[in-house]
N, C-alpha and C positions, 0 to 999 in steps of 0.2 A: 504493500500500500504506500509506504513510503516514499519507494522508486519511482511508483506510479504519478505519486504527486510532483516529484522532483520536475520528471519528464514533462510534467502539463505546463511545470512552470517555465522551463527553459524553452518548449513549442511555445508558449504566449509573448516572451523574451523576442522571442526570434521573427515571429510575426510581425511584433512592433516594430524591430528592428528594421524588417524588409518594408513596411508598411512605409517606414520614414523615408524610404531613399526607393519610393518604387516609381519607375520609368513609369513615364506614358507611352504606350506605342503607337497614340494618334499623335505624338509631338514630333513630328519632321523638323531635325533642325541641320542648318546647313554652313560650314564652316567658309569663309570667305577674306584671302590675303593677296597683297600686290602690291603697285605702285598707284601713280597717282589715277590711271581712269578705274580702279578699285575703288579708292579712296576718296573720288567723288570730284570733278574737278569744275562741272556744267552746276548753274545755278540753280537748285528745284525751281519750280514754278505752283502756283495754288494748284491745278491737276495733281499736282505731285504727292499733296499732304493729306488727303483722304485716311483715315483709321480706320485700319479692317479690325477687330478685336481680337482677328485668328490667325492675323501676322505680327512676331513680336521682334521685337532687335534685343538679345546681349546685350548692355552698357558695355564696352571693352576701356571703357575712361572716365573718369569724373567729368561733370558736365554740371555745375552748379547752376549755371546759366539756362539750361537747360530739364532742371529738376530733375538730373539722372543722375546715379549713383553705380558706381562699377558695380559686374554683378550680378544686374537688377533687371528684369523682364522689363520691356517700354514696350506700345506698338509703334510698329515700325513704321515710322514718318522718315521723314532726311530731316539732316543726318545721321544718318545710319554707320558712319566712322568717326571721329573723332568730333570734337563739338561745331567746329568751322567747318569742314568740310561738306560737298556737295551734294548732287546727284550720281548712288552710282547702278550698275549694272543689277545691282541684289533687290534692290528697290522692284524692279519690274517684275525681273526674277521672280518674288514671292507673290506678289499680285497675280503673275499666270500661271504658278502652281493652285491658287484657292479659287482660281476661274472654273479649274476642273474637276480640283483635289473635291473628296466626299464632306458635305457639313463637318461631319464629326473629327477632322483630320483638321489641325493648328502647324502652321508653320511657323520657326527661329531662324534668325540668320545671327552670326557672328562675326562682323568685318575689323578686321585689323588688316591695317596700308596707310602706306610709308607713299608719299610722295619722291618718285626719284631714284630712287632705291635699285639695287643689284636684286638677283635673286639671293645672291649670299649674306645679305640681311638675315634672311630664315635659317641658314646653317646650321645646324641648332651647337654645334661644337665648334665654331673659327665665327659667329656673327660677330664678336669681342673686338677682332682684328678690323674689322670691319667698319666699325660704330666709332672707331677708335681714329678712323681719318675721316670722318662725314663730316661735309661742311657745314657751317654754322645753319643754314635754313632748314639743314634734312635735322639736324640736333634737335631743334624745337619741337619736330614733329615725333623725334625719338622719345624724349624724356617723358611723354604723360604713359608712355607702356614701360617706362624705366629702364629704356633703353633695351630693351627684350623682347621685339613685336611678338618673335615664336615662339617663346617663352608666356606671353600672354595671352594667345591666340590657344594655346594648352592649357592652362591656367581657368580660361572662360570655357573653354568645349568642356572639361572635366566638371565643370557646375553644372553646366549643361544636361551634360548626361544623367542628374539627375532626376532632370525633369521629363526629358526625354530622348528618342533616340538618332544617331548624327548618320542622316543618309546619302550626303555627299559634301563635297570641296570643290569650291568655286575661286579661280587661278585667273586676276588679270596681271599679269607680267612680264615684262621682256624687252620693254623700248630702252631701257641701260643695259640690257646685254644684248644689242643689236650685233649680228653676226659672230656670237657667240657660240660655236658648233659646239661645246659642253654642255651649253642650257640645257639641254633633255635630260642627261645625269644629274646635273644638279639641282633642277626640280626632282626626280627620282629619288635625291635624299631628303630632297623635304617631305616628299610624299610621305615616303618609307617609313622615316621617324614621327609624324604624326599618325600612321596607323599602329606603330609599335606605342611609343605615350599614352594613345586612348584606347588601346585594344581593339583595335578594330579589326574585319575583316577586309581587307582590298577587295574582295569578289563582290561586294557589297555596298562601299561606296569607292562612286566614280567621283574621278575629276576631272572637271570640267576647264577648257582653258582657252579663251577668249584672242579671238586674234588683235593683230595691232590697227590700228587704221589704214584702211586699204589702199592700192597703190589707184586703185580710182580719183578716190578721194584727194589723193596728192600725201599721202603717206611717208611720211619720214622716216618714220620704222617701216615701213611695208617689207622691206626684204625679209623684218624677222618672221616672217608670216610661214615661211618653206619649210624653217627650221622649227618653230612648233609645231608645223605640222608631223612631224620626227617621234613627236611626244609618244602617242599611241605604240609604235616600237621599243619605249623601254617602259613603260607602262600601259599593260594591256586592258587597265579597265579606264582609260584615258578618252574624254574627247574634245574635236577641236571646235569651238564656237565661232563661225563665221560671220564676219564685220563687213561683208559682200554690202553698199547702200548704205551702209549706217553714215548719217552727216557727221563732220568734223568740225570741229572749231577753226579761225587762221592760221593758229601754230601748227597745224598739220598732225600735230600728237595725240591729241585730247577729242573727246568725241562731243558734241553738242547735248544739249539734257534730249533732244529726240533718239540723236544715236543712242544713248544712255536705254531709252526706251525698247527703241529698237533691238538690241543688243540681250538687256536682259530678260526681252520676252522669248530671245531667239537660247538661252541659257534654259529657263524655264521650259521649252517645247521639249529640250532636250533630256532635262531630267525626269517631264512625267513620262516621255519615251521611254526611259530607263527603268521608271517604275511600274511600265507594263501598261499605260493609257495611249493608245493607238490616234492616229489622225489629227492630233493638236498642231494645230497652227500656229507658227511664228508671231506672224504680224495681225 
């Protein structure tokens, strides 16, 4: 009788336990890192700031101005990275996943991005090296993640997963490692080490990874476009998101808030593809 009793207590123990920290499996939430058309660089517009209650942003920063707290569930208005920053790609993103997704399904986004930025920013062993010659403009944007974006970006998905479960990684980057035939490896270790960190399965979540501004457009990066195409060869659950139309801004680098639109509806078809919903359209 004793034993008996012991057992009920530590089965009630353990139930609490799991009760505390139990996943939702309607909470689609989606990891998202790069530089600056990540990081939002097109000014939202009122279209832009609509509250779905069933898309929500991470805090990845203080934002007192803001009334956000690192953290902390917000719905996902812009900005959705750091407190000043734009309109970016995730924005759309989540809108045309809840165009289709089922009521009962809530989507998270998580954006940490670095305007400017190498991929070796994310390193997660040599970022140090890195951070350690940044010019004074990219510093600014280092310090509110304490200088640590990958470190941060791990940091917020492991809350995350509290809440719920992380079904893919959204990649805008590469216009500083323009004609960098490495880039595929060295995204490869970023990948790598965020599914080792948060346990995840790579068969499971893809990454998605947005091209540069087209050579249509008058594309400054445009060559890096061949070479992330490469991606999918050292990452087989990799795919590339084309910027084929998306408008630019006149720096040629940066996308307009429509491209912004454009782009992250075209991320969004992609991933409910991946989740097994047929015939969704881009635009």
């Amino acid at each position: 009788m004793k034993y008996k009793r012991s057992f009920s207590v530590l089965a009630v123990l353990f139930l609490m336990h799991t009760a505390a920290f139990a996943q939702d499996p309607n909470f689609y939430i989606f990891l998202c890192f790069g530089q600056s058309n990540m990081e939002g660089h097109a000014k939202f517009e009122p279209q832009d700031t609509t509250a779905n209650n069933r898309f929500k942003v991470l805090e990845a920063v203080d934002c007192p101005e803001l009334g956000r707290k690192k953290g902390e569930w917000y719905p996902a208005t812009p900005p959705l990275a750091r407190c000043n920053t734009g309109l970016t790609p995730a924005d759309y993103f989540g809108r045309t996943l809840l165009a289709t997704l089922p009521e009962n399904i809530k989507v998270g986004v998580i954006n940490v991005a670095v305007g400017g930025c190498k991929i070796e920013l994310f390193e997660k062993g040599t970022y140090q090296s890195y951070v350690a010659t940044a010019p004074d403009w990219m510093t600014a944007a280092l310090v509110p993640y304490d200088k640590n974006p990958y470190g941060r970006l791990v940091e917020m998905a492991k809350l995350a997963q509290k809440d719920g479960v992380i079904k893919g990684i959204l990649m805008h980057q590469g216009e500083s490692n323009t004609g960098d035939e490495t880039w595929p490896s060295k995204v490869k270790g970023v990948y790598d080490n965020l599914i080792k960190d948060l346990n995840l399965n790579p068969k499971k979540v893809p990454l998605l990874a947005g091209e540069m501004v087209s050579k249509e457009q008058g594309g400054k990066c445009a060559s890096m476009n061949t070479i992330i195409a490469k991606l999918p060869q050292v990452i087989p659950n990799a795919h590339i998101i084309s910027s084929e139309d998306c408008p630019a801004v006149a720096d040629q680098l940066h996308f307009s808030a429509e491209g912004y639109r454009k782009l992250g509806r075209r991320y969004g078809a992609k991933m409910l593809s991946l989740l097994g919903y047929k015939n969704v359209k881009a635009e």
